[in-house]
PDBQT receptor file of N, H, CA, C and O in Angstrom, charges set to zero:
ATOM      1  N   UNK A   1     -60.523 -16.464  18.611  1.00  0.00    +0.000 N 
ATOM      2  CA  UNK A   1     -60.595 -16.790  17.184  1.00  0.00    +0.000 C 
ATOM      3  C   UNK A   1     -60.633 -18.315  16.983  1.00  0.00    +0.000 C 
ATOM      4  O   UNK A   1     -61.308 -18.857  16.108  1.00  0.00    +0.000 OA
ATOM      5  N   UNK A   2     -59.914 -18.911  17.796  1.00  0.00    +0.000 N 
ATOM      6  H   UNK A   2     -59.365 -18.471  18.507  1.00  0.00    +0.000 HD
ATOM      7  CA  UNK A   2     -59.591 -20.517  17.768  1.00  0.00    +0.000 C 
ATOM      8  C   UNK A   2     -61.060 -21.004  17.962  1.00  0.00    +0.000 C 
ATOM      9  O   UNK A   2     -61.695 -21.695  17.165  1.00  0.00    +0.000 OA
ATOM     10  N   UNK A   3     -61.480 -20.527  19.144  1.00  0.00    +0.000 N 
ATOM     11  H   UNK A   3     -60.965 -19.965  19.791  1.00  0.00    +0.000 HD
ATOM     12  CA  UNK A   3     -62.572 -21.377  19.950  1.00  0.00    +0.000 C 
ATOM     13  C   UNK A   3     -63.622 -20.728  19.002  1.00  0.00    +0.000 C 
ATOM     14  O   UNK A   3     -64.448 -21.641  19.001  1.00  0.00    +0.000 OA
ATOM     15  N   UNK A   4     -64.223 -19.634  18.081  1.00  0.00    +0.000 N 
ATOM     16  H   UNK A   4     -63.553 -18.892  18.082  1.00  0.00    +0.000 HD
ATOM     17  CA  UNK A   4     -65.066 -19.052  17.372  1.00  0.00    +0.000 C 
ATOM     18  C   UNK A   4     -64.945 -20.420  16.697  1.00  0.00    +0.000 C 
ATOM     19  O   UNK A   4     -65.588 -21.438  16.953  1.00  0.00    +0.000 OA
ATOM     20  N   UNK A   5     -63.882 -20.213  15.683  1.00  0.00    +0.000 N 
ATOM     21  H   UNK A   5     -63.359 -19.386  15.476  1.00  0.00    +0.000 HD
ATOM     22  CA  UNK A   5     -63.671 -21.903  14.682  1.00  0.00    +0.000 C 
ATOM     23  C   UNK A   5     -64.232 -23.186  15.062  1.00  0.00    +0.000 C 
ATOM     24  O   UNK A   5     -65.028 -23.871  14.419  1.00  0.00    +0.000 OA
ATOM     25  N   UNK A   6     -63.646 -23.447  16.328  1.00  0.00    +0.000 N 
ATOM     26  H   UNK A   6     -62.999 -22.891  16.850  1.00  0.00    +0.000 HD
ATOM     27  CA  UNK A   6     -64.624 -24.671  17.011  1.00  0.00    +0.000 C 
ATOM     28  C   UNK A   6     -65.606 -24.417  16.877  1.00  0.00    +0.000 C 
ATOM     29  O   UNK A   6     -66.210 -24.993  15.973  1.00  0.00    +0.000 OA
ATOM     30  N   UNK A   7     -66.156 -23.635  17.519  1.00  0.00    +0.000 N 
ATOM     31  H   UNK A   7     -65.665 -23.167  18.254  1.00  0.00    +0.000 HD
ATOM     32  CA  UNK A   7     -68.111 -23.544  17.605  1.00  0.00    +0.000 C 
ATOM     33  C   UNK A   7     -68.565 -23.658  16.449  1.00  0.00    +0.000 C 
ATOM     34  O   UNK A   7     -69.332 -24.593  16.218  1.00  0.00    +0.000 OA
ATOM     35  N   UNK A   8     -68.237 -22.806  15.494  1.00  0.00    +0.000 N 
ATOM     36  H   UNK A   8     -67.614 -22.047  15.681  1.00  0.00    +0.000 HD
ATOM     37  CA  UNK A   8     -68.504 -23.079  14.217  1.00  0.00    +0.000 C 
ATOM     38  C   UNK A   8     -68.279 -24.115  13.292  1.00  0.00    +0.000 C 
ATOM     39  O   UNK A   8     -69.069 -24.299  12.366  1.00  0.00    +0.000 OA
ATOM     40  N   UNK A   9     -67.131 -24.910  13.475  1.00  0.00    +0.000 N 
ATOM     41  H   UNK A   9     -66.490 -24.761  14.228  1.00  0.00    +0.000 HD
ATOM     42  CA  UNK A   9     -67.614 -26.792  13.280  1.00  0.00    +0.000 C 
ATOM     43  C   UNK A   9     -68.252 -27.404  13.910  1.00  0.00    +0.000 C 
ATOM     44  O   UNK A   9     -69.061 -28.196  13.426  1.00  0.00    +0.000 OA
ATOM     45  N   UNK A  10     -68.036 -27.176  15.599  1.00  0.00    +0.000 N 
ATOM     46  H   UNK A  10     -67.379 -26.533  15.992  1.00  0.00    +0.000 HD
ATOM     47  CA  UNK A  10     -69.014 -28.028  15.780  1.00  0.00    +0.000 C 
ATOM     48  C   UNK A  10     -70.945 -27.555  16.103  1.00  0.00    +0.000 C 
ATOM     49  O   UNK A  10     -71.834 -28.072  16.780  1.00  0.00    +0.000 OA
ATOM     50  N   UNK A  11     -70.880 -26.521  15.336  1.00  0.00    +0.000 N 
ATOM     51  H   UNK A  11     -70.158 -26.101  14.786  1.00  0.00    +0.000 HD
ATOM     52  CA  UNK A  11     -72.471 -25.840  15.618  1.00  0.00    +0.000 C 
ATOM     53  C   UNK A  11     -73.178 -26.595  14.279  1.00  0.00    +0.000 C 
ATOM     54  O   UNK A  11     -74.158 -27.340  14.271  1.00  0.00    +0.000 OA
ATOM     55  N   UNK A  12     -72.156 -26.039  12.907  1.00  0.00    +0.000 N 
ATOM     56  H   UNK A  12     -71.360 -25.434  12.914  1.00  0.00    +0.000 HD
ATOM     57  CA  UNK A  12     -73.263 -26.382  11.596  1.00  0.00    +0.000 C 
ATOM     58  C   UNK A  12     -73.057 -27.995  11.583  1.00  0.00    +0.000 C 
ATOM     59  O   UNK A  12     -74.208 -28.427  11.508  1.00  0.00    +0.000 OA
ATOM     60  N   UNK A  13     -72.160 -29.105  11.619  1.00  0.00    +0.000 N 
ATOM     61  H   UNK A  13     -71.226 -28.754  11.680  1.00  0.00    +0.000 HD
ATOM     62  CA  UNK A  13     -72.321 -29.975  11.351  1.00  0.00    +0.000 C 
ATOM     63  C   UNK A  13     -73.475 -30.884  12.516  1.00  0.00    +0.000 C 
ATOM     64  O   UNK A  13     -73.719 -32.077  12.336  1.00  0.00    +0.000 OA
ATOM     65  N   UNK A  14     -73.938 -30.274  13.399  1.00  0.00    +0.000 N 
ATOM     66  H   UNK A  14     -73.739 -29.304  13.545  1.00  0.00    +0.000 HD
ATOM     67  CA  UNK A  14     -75.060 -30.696  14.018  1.00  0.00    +0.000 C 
ATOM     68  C   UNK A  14     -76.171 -30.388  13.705  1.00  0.00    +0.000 C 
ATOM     69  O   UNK A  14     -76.933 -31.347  13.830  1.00  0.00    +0.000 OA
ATOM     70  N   UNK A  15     -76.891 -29.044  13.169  1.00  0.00    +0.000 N 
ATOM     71  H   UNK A  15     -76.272 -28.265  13.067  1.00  0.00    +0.000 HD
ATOM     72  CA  UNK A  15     -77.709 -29.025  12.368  1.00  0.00    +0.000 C 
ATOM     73  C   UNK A  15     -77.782 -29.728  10.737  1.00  0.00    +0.000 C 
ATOM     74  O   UNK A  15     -78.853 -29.664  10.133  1.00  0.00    +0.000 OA
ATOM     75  N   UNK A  16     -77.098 -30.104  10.372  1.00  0.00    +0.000 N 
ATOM     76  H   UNK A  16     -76.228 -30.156  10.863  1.00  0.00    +0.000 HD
ATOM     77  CA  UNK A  16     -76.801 -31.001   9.073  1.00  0.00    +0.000 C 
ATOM     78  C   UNK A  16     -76.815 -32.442   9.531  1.00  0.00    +0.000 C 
ATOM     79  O   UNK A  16     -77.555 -33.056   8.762  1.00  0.00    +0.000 OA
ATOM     80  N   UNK A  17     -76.291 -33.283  10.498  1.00  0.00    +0.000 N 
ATOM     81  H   UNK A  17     -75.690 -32.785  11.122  1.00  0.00    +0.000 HD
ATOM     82  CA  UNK A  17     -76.325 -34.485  11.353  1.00  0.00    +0.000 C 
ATOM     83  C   UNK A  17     -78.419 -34.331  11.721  1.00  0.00    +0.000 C 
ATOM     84  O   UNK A  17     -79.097 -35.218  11.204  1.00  0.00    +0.000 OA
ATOM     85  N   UNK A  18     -78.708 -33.908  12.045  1.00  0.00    +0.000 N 
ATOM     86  H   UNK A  18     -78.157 -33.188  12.465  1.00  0.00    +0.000 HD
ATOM     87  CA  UNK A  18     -80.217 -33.545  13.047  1.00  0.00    +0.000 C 
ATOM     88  C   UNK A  18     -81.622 -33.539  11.431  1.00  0.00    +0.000 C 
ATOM     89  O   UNK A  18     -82.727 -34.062  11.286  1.00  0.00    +0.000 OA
ATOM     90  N   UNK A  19     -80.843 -32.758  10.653  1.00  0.00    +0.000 N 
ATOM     91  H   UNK A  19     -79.945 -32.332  10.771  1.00  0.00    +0.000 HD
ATOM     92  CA  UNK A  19     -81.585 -32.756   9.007  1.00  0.00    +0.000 C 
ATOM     93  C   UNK A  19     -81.167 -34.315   8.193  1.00  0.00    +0.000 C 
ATOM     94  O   UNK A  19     -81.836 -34.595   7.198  1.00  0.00    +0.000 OA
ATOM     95  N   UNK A  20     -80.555 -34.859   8.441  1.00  0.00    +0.000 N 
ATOM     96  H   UNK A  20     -80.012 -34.632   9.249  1.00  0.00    +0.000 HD
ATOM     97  CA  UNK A  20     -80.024 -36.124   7.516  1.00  0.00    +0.000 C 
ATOM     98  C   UNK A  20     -80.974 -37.589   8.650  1.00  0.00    +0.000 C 
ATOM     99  O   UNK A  20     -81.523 -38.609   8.234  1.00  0.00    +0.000 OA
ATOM    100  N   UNK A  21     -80.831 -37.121  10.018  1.00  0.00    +0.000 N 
ATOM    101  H   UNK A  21     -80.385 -36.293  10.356  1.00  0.00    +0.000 HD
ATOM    102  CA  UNK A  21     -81.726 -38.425  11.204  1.00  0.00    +0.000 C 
ATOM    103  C   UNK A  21     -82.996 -38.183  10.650  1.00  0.00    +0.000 C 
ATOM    104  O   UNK A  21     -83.526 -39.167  10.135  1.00  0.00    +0.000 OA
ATOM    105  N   UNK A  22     -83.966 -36.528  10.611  1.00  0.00    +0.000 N 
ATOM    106  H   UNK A  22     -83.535 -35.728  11.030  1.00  0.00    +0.000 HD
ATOM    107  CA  UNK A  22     -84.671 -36.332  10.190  1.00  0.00    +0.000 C 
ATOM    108  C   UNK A  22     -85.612 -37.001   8.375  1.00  0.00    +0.000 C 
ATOM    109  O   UNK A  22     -86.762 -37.417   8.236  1.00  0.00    +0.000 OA
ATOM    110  N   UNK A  23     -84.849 -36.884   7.653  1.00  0.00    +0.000 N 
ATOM    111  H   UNK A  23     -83.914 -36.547   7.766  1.00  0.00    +0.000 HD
ATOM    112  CA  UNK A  23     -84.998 -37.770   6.125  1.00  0.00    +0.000 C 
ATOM    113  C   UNK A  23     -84.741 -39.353   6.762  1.00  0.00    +0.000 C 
ATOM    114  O   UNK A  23     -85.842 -39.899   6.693  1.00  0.00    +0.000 OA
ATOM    115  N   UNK A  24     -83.793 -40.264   7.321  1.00  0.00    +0.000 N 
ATOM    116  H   UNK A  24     -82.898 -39.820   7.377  1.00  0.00    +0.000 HD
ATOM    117  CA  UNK A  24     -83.457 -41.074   7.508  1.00  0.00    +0.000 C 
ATOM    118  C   UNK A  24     -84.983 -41.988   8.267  1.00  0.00    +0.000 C 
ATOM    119  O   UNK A  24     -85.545 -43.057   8.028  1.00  0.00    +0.000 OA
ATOM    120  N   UNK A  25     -85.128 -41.185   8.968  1.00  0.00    +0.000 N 
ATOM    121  H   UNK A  25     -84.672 -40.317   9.161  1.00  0.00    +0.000 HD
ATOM    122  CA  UNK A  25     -86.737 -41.888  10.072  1.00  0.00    +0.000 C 
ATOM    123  C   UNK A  25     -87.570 -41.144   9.616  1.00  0.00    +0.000 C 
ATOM    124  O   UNK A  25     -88.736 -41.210  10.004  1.00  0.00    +0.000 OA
TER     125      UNK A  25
């Protein structure tokens, strides 16, 4: 359950980080 939570912060805020470089350049 813990480590589900991790993945799941750190999964969507990399697709959102990858969409914002994307607009940026």
């Amino acid at each position: 359950m813990f480590t589900s939570l991790i993945d799941w912060i750190l999964n969507y805020p990399k697709r959102f980080i990858f969409f914002i470089l994307l607009i940026t350049l």
